[in-house]
N, CA, C and O of each residue as an XYZ file, in Angstrom:
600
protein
N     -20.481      0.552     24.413
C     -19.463      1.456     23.914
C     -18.129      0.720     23.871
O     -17.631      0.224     24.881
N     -17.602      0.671     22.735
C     -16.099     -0.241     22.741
C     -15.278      0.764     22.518
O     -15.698      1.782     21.967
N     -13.973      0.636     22.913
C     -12.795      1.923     22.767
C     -12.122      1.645     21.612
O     -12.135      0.604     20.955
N     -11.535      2.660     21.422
C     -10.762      2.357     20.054
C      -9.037      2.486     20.819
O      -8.405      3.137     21.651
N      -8.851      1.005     19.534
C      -7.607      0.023     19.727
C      -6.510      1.468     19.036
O      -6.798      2.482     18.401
N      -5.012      0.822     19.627
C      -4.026      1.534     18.901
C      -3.983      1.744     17.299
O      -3.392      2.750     16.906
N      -4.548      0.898     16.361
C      -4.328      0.999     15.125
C      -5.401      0.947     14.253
O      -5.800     -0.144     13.845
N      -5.956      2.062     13.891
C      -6.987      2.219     13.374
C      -7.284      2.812     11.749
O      -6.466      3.551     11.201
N      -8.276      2.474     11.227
C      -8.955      1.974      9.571
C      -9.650      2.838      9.332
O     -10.723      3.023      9.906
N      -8.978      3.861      8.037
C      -9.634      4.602      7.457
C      -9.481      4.067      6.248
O      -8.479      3.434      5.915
N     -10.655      4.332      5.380
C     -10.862      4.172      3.459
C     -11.898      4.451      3.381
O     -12.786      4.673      4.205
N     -11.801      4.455      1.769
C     -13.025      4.907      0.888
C     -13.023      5.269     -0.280
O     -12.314      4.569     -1.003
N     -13.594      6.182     -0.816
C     -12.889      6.154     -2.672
C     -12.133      6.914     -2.662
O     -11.952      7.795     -1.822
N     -11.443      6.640     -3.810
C     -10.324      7.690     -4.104
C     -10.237      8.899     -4.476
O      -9.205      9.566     -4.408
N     -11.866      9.479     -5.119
C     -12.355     10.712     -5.823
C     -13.432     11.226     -5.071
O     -13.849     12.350     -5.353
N     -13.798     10.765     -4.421
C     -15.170     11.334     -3.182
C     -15.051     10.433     -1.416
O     -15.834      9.682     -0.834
N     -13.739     10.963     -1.060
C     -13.613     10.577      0.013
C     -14.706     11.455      1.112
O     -15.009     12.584      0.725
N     -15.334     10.963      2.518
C     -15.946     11.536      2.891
C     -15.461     12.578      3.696
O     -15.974     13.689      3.827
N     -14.182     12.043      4.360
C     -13.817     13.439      4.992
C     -13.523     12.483      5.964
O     -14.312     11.547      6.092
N     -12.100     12.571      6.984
C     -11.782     12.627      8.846
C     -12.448     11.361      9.442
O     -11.903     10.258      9.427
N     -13.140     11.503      9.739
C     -13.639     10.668     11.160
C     -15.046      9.510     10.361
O     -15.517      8.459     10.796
N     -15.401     10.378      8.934
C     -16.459      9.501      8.244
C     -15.847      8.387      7.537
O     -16.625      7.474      7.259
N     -14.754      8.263      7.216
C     -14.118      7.364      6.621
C     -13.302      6.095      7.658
O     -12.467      5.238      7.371
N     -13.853      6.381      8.699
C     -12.905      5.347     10.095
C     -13.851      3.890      9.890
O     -15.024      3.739     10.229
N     -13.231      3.202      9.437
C     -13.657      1.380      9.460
C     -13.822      0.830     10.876
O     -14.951      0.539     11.270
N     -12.763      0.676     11.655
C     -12.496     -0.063     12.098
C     -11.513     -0.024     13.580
O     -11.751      1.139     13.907
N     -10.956     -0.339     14.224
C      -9.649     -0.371     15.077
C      -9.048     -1.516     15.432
O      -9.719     -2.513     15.698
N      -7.665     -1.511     15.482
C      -6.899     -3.044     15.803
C      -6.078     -2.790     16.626
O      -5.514     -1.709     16.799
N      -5.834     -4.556     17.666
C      -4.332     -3.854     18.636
C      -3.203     -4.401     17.660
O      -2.071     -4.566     18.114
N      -3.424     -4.625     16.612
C      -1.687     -5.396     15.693
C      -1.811     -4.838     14.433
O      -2.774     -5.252     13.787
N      -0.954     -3.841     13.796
C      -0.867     -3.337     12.710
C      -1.218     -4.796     11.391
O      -1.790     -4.515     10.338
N      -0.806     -6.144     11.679
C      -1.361     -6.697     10.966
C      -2.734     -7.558     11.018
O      -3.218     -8.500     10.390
N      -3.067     -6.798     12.010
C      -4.227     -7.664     12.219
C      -5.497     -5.929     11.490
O      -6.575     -6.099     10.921
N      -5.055     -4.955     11.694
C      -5.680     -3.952     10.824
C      -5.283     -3.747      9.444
O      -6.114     -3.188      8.729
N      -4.213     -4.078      8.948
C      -4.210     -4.211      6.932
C      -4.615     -5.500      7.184
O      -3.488     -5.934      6.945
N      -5.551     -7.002      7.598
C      -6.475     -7.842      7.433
C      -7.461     -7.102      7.165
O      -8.012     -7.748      6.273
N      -8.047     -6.216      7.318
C      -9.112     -5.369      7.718
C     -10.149     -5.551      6.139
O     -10.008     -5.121      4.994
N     -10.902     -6.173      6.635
C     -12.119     -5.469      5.343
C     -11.959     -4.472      4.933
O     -11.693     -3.778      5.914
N     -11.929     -3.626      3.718
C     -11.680     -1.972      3.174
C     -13.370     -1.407      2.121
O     -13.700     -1.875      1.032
N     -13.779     -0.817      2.555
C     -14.305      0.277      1.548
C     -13.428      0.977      0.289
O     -12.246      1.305      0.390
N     -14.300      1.143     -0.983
C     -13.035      2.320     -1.605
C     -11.868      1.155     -2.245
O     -11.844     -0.066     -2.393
N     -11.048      2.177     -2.486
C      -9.908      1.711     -3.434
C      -8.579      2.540     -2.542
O      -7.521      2.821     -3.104
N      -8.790      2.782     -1.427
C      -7.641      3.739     -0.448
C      -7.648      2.975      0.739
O      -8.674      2.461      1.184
N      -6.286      2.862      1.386
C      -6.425      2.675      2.942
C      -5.637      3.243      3.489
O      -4.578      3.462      2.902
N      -5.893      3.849      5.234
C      -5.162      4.809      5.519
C      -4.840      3.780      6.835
O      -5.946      3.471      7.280
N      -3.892      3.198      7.549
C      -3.734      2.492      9.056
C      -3.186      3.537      9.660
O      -2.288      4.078      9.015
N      -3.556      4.193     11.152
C      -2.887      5.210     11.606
C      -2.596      4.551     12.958
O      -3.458      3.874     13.518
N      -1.547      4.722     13.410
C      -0.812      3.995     14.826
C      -0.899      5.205     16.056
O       0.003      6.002     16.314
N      -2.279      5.113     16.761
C      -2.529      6.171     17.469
C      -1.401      6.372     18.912
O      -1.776      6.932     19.942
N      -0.006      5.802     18.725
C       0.593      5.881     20.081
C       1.480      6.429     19.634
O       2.093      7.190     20.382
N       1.978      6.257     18.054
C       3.095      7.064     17.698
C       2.515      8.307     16.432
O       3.134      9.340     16.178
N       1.725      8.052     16.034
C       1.002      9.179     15.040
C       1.716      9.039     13.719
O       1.686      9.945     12.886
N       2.629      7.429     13.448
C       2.599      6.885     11.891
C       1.331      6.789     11.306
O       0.321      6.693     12.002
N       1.295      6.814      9.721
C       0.625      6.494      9.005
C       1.155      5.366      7.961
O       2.274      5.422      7.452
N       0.400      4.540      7.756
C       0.920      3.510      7.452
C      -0.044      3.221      6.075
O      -1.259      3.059      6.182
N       0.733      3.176      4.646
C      -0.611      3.305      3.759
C      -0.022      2.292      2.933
O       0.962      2.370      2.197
N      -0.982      1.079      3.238
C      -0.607     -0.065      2.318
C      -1.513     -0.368      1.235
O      -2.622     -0.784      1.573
N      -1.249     -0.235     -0.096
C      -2.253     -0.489     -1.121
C      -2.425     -1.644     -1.584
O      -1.560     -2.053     -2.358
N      -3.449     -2.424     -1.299
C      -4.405     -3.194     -1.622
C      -5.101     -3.350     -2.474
O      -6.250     -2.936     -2.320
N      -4.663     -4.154     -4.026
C      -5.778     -4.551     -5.353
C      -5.472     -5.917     -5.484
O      -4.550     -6.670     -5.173
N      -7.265     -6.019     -6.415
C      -7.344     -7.486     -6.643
C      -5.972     -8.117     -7.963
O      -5.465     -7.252     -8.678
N      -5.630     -9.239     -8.091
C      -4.209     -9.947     -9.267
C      -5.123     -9.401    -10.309
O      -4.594     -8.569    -11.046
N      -6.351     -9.672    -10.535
C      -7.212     -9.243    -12.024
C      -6.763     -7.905    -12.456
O      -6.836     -7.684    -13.664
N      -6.460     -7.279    -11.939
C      -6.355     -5.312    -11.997
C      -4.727     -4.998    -11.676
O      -4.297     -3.848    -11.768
N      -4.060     -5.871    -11.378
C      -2.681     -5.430    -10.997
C      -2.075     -5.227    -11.959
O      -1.066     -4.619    -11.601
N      -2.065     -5.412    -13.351
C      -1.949     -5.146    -14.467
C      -1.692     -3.294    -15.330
O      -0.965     -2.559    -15.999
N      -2.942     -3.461    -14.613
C      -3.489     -2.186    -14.700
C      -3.580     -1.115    -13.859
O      -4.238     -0.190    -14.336
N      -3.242     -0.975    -13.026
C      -2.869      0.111    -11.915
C      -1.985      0.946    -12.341
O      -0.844      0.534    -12.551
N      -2.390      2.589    -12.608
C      -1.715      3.426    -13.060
C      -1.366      4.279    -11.814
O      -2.088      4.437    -10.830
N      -0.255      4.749    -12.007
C      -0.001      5.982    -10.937
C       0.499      7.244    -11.539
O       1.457      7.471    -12.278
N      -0.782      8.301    -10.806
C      -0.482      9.587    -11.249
C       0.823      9.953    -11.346
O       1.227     10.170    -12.488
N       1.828     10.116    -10.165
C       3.088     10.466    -10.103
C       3.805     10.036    -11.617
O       3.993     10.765    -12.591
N       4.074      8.834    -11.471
C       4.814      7.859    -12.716
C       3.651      8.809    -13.994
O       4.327      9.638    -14.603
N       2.625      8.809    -14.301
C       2.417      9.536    -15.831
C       2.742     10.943    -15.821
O       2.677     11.561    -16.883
N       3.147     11.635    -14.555
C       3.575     12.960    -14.815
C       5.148     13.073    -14.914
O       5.788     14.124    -14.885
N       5.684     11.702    -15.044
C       7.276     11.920    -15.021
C       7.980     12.324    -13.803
O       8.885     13.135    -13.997
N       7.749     11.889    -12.387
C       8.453     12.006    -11.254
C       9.305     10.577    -11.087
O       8.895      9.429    -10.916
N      10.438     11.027    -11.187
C      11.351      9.708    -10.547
C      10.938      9.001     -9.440
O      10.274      9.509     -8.537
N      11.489      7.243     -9.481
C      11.016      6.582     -8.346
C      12.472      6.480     -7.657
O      13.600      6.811     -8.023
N      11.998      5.930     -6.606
C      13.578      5.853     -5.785
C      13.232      4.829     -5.063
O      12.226      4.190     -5.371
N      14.209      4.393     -3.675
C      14.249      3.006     -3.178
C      13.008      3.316     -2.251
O      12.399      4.386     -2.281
N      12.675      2.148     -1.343
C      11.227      2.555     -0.701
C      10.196      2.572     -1.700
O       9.081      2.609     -1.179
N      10.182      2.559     -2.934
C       8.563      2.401     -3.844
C       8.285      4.170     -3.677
O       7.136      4.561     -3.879
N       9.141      4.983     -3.385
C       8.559      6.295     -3.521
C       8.802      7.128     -4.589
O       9.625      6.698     -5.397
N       8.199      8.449     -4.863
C       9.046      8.978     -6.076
C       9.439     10.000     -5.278
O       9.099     10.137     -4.102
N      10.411     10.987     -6.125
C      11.714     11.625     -5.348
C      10.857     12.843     -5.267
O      10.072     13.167     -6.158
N      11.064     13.576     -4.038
C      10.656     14.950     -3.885
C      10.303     16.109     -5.226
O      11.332     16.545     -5.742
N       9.654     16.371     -5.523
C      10.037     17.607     -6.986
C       9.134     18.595     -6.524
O       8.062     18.322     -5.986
N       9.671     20.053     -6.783
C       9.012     21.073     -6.136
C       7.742     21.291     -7.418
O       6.555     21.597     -7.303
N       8.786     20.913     -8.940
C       7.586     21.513     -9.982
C       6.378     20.298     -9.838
O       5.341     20.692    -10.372
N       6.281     19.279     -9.404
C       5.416     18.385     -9.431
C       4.185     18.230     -8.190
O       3.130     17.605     -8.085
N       5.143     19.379     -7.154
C       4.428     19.047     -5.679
C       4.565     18.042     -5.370
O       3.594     17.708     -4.692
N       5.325     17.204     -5.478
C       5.355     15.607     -4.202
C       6.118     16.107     -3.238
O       6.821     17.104     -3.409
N       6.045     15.468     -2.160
C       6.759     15.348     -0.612
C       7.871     13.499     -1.105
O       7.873     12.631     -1.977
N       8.520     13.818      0.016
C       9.746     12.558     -0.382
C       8.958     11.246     -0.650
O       9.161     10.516     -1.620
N       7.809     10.978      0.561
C       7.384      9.899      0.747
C       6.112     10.005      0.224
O       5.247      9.891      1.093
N       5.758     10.156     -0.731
C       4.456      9.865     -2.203
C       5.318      8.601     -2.207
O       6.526      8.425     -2.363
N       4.074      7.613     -1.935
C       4.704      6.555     -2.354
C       4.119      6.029     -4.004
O       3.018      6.341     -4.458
N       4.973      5.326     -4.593
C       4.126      4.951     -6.335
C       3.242      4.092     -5.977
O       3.546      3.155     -5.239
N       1.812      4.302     -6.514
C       0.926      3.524     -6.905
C       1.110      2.300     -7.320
O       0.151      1.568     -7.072
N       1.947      1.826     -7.836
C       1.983      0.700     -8.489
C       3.237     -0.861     -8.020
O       3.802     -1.842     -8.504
N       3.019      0.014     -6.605
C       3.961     -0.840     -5.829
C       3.091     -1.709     -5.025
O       2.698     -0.563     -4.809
N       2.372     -2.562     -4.348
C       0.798     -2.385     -3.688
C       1.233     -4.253     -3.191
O       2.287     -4.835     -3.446
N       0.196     -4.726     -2.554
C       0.143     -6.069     -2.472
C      -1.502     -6.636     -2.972
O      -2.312     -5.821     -3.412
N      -1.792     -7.887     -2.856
C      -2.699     -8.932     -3.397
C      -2.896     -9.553     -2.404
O      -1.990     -9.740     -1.591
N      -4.387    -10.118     -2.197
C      -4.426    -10.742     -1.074
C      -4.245    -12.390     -2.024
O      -4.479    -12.627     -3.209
N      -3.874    -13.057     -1.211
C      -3.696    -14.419     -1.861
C      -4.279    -15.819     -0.932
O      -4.680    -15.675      0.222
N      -4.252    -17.112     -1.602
C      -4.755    -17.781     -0.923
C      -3.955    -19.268     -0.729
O      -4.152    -20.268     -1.420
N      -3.059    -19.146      0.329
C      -2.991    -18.375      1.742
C      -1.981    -17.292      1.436
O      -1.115    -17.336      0.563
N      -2.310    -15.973      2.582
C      -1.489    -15.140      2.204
C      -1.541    -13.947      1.931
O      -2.464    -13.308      2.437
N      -0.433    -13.146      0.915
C      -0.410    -12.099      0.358
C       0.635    -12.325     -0.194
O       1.509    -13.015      0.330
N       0.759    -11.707     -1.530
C       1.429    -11.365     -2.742
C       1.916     -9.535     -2.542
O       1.383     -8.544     -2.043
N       3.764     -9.960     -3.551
C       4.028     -8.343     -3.535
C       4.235     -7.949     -4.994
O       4.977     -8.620     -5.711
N       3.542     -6.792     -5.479
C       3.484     -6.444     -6.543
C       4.337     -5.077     -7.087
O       4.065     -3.959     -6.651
N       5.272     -5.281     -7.971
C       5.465     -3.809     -8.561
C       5.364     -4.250     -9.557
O       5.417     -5.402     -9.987
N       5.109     -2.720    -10.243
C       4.779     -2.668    -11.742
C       3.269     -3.564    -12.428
O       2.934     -3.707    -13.604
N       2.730     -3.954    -11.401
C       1.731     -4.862    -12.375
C       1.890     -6.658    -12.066
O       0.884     -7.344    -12.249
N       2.967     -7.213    -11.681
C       3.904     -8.137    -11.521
C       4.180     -8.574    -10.212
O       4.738     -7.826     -9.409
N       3.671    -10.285     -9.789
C       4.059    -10.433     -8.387
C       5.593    -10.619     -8.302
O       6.175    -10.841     -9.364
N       6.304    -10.556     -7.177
C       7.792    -10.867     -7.218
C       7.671    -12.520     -6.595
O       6.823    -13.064     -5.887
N       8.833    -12.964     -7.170
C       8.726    -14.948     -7.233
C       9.533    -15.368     -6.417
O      10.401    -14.760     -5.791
N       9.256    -16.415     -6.417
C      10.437    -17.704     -6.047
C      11.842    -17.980     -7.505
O      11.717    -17.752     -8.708
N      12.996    -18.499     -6.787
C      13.002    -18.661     -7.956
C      13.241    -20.322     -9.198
O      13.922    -20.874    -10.062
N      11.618    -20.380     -8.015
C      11.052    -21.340     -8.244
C      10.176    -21.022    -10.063
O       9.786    -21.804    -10.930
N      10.182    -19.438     -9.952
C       8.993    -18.985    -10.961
C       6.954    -18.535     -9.993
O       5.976    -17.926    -10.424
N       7.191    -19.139     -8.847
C       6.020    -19.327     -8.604
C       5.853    -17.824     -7.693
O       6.896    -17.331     -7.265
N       4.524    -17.109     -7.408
C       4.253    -16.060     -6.547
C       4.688    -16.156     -5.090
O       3.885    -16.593     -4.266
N       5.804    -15.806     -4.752
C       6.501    -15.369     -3.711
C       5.189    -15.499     -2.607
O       4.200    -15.144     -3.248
N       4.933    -15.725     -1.735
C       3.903    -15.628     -0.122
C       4.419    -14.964      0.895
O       5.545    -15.194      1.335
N       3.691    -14.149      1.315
C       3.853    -13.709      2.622
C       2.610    -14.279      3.564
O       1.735    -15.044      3.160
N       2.731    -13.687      5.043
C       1.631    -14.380      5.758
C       1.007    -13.067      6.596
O      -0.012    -13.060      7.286
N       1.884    -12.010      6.341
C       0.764    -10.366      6.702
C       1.068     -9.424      5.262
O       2.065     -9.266      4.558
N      -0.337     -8.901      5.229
C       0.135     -7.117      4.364
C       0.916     -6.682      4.258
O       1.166     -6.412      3.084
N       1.945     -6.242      5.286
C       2.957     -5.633      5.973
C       3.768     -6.057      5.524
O       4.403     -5.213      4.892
N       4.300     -7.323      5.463
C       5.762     -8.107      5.166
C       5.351     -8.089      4.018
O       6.267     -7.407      3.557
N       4.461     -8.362      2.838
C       4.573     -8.540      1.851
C       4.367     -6.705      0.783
O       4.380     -6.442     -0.420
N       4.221     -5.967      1.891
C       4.282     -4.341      0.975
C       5.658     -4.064      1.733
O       6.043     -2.926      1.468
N       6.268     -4.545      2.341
C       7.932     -3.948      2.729
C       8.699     -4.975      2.013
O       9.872     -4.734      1.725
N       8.069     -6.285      1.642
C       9.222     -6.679      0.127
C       8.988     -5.671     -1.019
O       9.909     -5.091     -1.594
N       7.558     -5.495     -1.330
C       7.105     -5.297     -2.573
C       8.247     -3.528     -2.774
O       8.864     -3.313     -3.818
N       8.274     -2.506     -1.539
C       9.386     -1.403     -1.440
C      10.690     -2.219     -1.621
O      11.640     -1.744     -2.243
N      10.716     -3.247     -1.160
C      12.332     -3.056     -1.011
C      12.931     -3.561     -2.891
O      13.940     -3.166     -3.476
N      12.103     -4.302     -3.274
C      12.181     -4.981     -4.130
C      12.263     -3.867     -5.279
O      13.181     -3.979     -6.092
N      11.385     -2.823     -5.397
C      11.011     -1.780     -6.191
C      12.318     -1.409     -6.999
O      12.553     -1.920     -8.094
N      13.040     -0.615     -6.479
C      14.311     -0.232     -6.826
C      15.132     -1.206     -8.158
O      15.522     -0.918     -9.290
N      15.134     -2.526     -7.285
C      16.188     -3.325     -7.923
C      15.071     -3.359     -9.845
O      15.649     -3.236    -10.925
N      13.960     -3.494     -9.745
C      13.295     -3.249    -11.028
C      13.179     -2.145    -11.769
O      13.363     -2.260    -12.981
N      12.936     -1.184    -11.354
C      13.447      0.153    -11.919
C      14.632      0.359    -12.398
O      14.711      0.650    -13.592
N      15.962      0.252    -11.517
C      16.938      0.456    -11.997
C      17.978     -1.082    -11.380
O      18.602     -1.306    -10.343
N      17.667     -2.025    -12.905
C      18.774     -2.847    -12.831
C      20.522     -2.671    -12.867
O      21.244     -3.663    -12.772
């Protein structure tokens, strides 16, 4: 019987999730050592069982980053800083819906931060590196904004 670590791995698909406790991967003691995490699905949920954050870093392959649509963005909800779109009562979002299309890449070595489809660079031209999930989806938010609204 092994216990489960502070930071623990839920995913699975995005349209037939199984439900709670069927969707649990995994557990970690380092938030980046759980977005390393192997994933099921096209969703990941990291939950920090000491403080009861949720931590939802999206994860696609560079082939598909292109192509990543987000519901919010085709129904016309504004984005704002953080990679989120803005509260709207007629739309039903909460503040922190974050956009789909903000996400990271795993890279080799590394991770890549993506908005819009697009890694953010050097300005060298070359794909920017990070060395956790984490640091490279809190550029890919912070970065968000300044592309949206130059």
């Amino acid at each position: 019987m092994s216990l489960i670590k502070r930071f623990v791995v839920f995913s699975g698909d995005r349209y037939y999730p199984s439900g709670g406790w069927r969707d649990y991967q995994a557990s970690y003691d380092t938030l980046d050592a759980a977005a390393e995490a192997p994933i099921t699905g096209d969703w990941c949920h990291i939950i920090d069982l000491t403080t009861g954050q949720v931590f939802k870093i999206p994860i696609h392959d560079a082939a598909t980053a292109a192509r990543i649509r987000c519901d919010e963005c085709e129904c016309g909800a504004p984005r704002v800083d953080g990679g989120v779109h803005v509260d709207s009562d007629r739309l039903g979002l909460h503040e922190d819906t974050p956009c789909r299309r903000v996400f990271v890449v795993r890279a080799d070595p590394g991770w890549e931060a993506y908005v819009d489809g697009m890694p953010l660079r050097e300005e060298s031209g070359d794909a920017r590196r990070y060395a956790t999930a984490t640091a490279a989806y809190a550029a890919a938010r912070d970065a968000a904004p300044r592309r949206w609204h130059p």
